[in-house]
N, C-alpha and C positions, 0 to 999 in steps of 0.2 A: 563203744561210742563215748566221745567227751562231753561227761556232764560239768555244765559252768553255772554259776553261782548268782543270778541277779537282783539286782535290786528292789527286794522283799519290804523295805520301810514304806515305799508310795503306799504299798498295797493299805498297810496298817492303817498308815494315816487316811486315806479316803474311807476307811470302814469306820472309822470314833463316831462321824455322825451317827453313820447307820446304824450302830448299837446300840448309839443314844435314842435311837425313835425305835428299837426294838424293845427297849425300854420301857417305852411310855404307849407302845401299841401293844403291849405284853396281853390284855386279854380282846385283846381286836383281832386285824388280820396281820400280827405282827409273827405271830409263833409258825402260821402256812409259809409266810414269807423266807423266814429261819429254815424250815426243813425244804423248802425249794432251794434254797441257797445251798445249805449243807448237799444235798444231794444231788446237784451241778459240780461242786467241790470234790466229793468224796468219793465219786464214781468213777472218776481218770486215776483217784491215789486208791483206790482200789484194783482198780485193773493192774497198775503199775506192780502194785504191793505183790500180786498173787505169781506176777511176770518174773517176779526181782527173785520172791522166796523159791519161785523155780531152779533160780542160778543162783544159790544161797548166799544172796546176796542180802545183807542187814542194815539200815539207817533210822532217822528217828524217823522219819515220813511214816514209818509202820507205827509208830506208840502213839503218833497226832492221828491216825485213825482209828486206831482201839479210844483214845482221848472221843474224840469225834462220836463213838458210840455214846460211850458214858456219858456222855456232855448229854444226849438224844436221853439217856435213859434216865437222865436225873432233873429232866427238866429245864436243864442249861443252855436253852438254843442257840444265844446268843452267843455265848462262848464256841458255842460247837460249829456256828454262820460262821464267826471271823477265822476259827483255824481252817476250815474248811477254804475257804475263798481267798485266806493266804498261799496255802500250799497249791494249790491250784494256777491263780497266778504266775506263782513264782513257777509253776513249770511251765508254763506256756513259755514264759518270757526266756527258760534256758532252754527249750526246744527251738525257739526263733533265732537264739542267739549261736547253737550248735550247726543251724541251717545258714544261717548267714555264715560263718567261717570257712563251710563248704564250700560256697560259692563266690570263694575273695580273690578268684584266678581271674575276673576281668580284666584288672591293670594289667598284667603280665601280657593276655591273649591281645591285646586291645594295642599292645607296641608292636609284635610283629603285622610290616603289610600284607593286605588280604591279596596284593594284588602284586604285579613286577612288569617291565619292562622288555620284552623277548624282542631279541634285536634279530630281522632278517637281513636277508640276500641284500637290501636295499641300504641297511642301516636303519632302519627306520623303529623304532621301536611301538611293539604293540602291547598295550596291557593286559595280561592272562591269570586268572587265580590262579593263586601260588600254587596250590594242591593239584594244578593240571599241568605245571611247570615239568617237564622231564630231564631225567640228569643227562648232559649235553647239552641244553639249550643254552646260547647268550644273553645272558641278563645284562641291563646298564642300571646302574644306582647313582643318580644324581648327588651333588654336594646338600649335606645336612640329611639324608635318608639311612635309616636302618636296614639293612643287607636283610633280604627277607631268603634268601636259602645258602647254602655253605657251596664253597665254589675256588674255583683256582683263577687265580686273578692274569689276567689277558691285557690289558694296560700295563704301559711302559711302567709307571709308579702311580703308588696310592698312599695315603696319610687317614688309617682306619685307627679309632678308637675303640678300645675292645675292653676299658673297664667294667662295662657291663658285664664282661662274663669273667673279667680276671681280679678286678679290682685293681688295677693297675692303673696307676696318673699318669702316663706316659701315652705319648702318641705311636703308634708304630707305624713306619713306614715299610710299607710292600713294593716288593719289584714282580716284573712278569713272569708266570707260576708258580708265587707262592700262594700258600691256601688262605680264602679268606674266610668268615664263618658268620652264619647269621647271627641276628641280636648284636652286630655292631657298627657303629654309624661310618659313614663314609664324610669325610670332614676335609677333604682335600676335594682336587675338580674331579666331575664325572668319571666314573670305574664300571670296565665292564669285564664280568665274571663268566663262566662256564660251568654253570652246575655240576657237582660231585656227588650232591646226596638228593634225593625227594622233599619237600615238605615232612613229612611226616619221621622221617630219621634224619633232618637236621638238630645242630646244637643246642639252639635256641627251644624248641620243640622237645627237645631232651629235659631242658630243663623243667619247662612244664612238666612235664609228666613226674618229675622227682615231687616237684612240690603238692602236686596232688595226691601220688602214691602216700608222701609224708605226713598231710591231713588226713589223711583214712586211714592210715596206724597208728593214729594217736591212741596210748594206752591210756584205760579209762583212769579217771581220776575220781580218788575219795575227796569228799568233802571234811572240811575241819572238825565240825562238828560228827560227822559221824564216827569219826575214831571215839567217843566218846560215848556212841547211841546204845553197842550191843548191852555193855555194863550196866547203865539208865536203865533202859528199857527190862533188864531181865528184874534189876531191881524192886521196878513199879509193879512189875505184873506180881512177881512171888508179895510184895506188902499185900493187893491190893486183894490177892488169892485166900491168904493168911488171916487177910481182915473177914474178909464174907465169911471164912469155914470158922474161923474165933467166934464172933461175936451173930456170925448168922445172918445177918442186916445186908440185905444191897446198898442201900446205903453208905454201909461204911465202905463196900469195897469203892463206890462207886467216889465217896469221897477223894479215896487215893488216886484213882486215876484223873479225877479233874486237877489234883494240883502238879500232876504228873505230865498233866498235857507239855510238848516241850518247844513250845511258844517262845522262852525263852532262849532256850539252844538255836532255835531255828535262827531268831534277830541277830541274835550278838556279833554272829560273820558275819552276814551282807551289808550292816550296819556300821561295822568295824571298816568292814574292805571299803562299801562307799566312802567313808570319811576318809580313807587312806588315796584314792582314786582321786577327792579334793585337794587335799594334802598335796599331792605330787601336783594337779595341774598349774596349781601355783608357781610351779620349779619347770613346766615348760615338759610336762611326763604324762602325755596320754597315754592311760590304762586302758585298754580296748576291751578286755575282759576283768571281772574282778576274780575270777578265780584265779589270773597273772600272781597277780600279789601274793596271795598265801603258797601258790609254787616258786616263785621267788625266794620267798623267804627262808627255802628248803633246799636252795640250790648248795650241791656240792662241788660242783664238776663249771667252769666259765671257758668257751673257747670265744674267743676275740678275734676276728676281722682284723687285718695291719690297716690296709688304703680307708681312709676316709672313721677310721674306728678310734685305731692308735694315733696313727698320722692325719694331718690335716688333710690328705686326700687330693692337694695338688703343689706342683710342683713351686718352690720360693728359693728366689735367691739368700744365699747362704755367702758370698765372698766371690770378689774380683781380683781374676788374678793379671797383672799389669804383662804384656808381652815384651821379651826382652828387646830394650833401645826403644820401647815405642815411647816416640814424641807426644802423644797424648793421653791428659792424666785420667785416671779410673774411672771419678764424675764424669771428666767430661765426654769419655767411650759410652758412658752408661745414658748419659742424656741425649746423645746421638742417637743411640743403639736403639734407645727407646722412642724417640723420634719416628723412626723408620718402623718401629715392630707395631705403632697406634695404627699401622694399615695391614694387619695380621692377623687376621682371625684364629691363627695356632696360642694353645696355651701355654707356649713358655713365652710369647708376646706378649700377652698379657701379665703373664709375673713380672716383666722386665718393665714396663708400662706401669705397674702400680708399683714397683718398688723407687722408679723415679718418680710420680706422683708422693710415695711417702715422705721422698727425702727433699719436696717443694722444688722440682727441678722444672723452670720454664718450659712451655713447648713452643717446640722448634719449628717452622716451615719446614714441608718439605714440598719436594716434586720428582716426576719420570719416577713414580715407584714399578719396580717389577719384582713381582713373587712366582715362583718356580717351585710345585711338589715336591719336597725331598733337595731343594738343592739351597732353598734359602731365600733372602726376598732382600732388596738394596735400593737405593732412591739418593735422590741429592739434597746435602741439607748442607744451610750455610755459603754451598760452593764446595761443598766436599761430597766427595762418592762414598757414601755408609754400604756397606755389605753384611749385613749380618748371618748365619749360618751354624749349624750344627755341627760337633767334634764327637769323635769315640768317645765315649766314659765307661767308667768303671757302673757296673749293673747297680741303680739303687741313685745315680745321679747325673745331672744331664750338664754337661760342658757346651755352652755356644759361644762362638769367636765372632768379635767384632772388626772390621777391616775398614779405616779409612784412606782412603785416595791410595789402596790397592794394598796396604799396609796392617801388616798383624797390631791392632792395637789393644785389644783386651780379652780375657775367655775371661765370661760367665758361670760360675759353677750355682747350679740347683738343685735343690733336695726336698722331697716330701718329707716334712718334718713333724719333730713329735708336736702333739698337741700338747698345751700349755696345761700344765700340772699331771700329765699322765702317769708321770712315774708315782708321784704322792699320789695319786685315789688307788691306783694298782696295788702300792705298795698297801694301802688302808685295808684295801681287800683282800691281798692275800694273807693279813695277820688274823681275817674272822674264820682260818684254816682253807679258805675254797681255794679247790685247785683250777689255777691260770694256766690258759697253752694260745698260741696265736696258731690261724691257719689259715693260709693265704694264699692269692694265687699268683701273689710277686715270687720271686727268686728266690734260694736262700742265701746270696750274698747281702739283698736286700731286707730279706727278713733278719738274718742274725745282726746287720746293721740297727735295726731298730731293736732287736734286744738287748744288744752291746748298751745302748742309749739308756732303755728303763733299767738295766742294771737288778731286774732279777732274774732268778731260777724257772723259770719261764718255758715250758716245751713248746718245739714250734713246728710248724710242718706245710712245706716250700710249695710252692707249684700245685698248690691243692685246686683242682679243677668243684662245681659244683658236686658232683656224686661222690669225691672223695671226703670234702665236707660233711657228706649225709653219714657215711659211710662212721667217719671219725665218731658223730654223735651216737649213731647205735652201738659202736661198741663200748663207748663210755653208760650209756644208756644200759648194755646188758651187765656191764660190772656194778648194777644197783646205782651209780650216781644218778642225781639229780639234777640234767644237763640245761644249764643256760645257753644262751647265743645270742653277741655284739655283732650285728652287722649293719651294712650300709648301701649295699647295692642289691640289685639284679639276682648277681650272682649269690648272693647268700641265702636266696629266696628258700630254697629248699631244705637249708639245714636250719635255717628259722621257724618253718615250718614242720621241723621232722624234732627240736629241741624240744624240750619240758616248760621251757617260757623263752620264749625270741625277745630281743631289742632290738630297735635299727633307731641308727642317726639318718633326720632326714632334715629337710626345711620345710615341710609341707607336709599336715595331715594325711594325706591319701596320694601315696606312690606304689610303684610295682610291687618293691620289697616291704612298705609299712603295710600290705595287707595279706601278709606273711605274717608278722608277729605280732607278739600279744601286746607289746608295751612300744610306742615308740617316744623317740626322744627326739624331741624340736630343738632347733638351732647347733646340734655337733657339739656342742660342752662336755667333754668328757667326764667332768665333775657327775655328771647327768648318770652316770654307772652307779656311784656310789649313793647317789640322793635315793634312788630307787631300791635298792640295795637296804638303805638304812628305812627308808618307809615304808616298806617288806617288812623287813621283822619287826620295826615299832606295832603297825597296823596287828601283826598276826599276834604279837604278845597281848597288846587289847584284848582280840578278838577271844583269843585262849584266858585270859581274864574273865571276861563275860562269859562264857561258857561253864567256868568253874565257878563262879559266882552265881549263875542259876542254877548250876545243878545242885551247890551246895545248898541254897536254902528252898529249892523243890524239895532233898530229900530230907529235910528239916520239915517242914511242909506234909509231906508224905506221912513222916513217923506219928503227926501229930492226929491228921488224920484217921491212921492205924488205930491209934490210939483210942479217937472217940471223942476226942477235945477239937476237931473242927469239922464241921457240916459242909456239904455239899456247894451251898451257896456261898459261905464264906471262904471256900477256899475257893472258890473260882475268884471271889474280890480277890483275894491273897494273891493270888496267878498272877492278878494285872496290878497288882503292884509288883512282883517282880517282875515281869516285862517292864513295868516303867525302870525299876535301878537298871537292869539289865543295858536299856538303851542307850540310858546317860553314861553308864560305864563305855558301853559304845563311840559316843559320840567325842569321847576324848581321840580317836584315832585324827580327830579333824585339827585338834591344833596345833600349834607349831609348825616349825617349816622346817625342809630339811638342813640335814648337817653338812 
């Protein structure tokens, strides 16, 4: 199971009062109060403790209970209520937080319909759950609906979007009996299909089930601080052994282990990661987990999403090419062109539409428009007959011809292009050694086209469907890397989910694929890689800071202790003032912004 890390500070801070009045009700009902608390606290990290040492498994949550004794038998309640009812906390809050990521499939479940249109003898369509739909039936999928089963398309032509499950910007138009496949929108007029597969062994349905399978392999993860507990911990116990059999005294052993509590070690992550979690939100970088961060920080292995990751994710004009002899000049084919495409719901209208918008081109009257699925859409502007329409292009870029009053007068060429600075943050990244690959579910004329562009040493791999994705990350996954994942849609759902730490570019908090990964990235800034990237390892250097700085002066602490030169009492004050450096060391994670 995936243990994740959270935020341990609230706890602390809500307890200072209660210390403070454990304190001053120290011979009231302050000390029942303290071993009520402790033994609410200590009884779940006990159970845990006897569970773990089962599966030899080792962290410091074992030596904050041995602490938790000591603290009980030296008369240190207080100390022994606050670790107690920290660790406690903090596991409830990663048990909620391991159960909440189980159950982060409803965006996903929640876009396929429950429901479909089963066309009879009449034509008439009735609506039937999907799940009782049988293959043969005729389904109809109205304009703007999600294909809710996979099916051979029965309609003359269709204009389906199928980024969702390819990443691809491009429209594809279907003729009658090609395949169409659920999980993608139907964007053209009314499509009526002939089921091929069930519910349950549809594409879309595939996919879910990758991304679930991928949350329940998650392999477990150590925490930062515990790479550090078995050495601690064996430390503490041989002083604290050494102390009682030397000098005879519980007391003295009892000394070592109250400054050995690791109160410290516990703070310095979550306190570190929270300041880092701030850090980023500033740059537009929700951490969804703080454990994100410190596996970030550790990534060896990055595969990158092309559509909407690398690339802007949709189609823009890139250059007008003038038809030979046409009487009309480029603008003015383009302010036509775009004229006519403002009654076009296809998005290469719309790029044509905001590239004349950018370059402040008047709008035109028009009238008598007519639009045809797959053949193109024409209207009169001016007194001239505009015909706009699509050309063959080379895979990776879309040619549309402009026709006035029946006349070749301009092609279109567009390209999903790179996003602005992609190749510098790539290039930044691949010099901190991690290894870059794209995998996509574009083409590889289109993919090598985009690595042509970033101009590095870059693996890449073409046509990659959702399972091949999954596929790529475990095996990078079993050669020991520490695999990231850039993505951006639907489709990347399940290798964001089956990665060591997922990204997705989204524009909105909570979409299908942002609740898949650990980290999403608001607004598409691909800068947005590297900021995360650099606030990963700032944050973890901190974090490993504080760590090393409590342990160093616990076992400073410790030896003194041993020694006989510090008491009981005083070294628990000693403790909470290294928790307090500990913390401020901490809280450095919070400032600055990224690079």
């Amino acid at each position: 199971m995936l243990v994740r890390t959270y935020p341990r500070p609230f706890t602390v801070l809500l307890l200072l009062p209660f210390s403070l009045a454990l304190d001053a009700w120290h011979d009231g009902f302050g000390d029942p109060l303290a071993l009520v608390l402790i033994a609410i606290g200590a009884t779940p990290l006990a159970r845990d403790t006897i569970i773990a040492l089962r599966h030899r498994r080792y962290a410091l949550d074992y030596l904050a209970l041995l602490a938790i004794a000591a603290a009980v038998a030296a008369v240190e309640l207080q100390v022994g209520a606050v670790i107690a009812l920290m660790l406690a906390s903090g596991k409830a809050l990663e048990d909620y937080g391991v159960r909440r990521a189980r159950n982060n499939l409803s965006l996903l479940t929640d876009r396929i319909p429950r429901t479909a249109l089963v066309m009879g003898d009449g034509e008439v369509g009735v609506p039937l759950p999907v799940e009782e739909i049988t293959v043969g039936s005729r389904v109809m999928v109205r304009h703007g609906e999600v294909l809710p089963l996979d099916g051979e398309l029965q309609s003359d032509r269709a204009l389906v979007d199928e980024s969702s499950l390819t990443g691809e910007p491009y429209l594809l138009e279907k003729a009658r009996g090609d395949e169409v496949r659920s999980g993608t929108v139907n964007l053209g007029p009314p499509l009526t299909l002939e089921v091929r597969r069930e519910a349950r062994d549809s594409t879309y349905r595939q996919i879910l089930a990758l991304v679930a399978a991928a949350q329940e392999g998650d392999a477990p993860m150590v925490r930062l601080a515990d790479r550090y507990s078995l050495a601690f911990s064996a430390l503490a116990i041989t002083l604290a052994g050494t102390a009682w059999w030397w000098s005879g005294s519980l007391d003295r052993a009892l000394a070592v282990l109250v400054v050995a509590t690791p109160c410290p070690l516990i703070l310095a992550v979550p306190i570190a990661l929270m300041g880092g979690v701030n850090r980023a939100a500033r740059d537009k970088i929700i951490v969804k987990r703080l454990a994100a961060l410190e596996v970030l920080a550790r990534v060896t292995y990055l595969m990158l999403d092309k559509t909407g990751t690398i690339t802007v994710g949709r189609p823009e004009l890139v250059r007008i090419e003038p038809a030979p002899g046409a009487s009309v000049e480029p603008d003015r084919a383009l302010a036509l062109a775009a004229a006519v495409e403002r009654h076009s719901l296809h998005p290469i209208a719309k790029a044509l539409v905001d590239e004349a918008h950018a370059r402040a081109f008047p709008i035109l009257p028009v009238r008598d428009v007519v639009e045809i699925a797959g053949e193109g859409i024409q209207a009169r502007v001016e007194g001239h007959l505009v015909r706009v329409h699509g050309e063959a292009a080379p895979y990776g870029e879309m040619r549309v011809a402009c026709e006035v009053d029946r006349q070749p007068a301009a092609t279109f060429v567009l390209e999903d292009r790179l996003k602005p600075d992609a190749r510098r943050v790539f290039e930044r990244i691949f010099a901190l050694g991690i290894e870059l690959a794209i995998a996509t579910g574009d083409r590889r004329t289109a993919a090598e086209r985009t690595l042509h562009e970033l101009g590095l040493p870059l693996a890449i791999e073409a046509e990659c469907t959702p399972a091949r994705k999954l596929e790529l990350i475990r095996a990078h996954q079993s050669a020991a890397h520490v695999v990231g994942m850039v993505g951006d849609g639907i489709n990347d759902a399940p290798a964001l989910a089956q990665a060591d730490v997922g990204l997705v570019f989204t524009h909105e908090a909570r979409t299908a694929s942002s609740e898949a990964a650990d980290i999403v990235l608001l607004g598409g800034d691909v800068q947005q890689v590297w900021q995360a990237l650099s606030i990963a390892r700032q944050t973890v250097r901190v974090a490993t800071q504080g760590i090393l700085l409590g342990i160093g002066l616990s076992v400073v602490a410790m030896l003194a202790a041993w020694a006989g030169f510090l008491p009981p009492l005083a070294g628990a004050i000693l403790q909470e003032g290294i928790d307090v450096l500990v913390i401020v060391n901490a809280l450095r994670a919070t400032r600055g912004s990224a690079p």
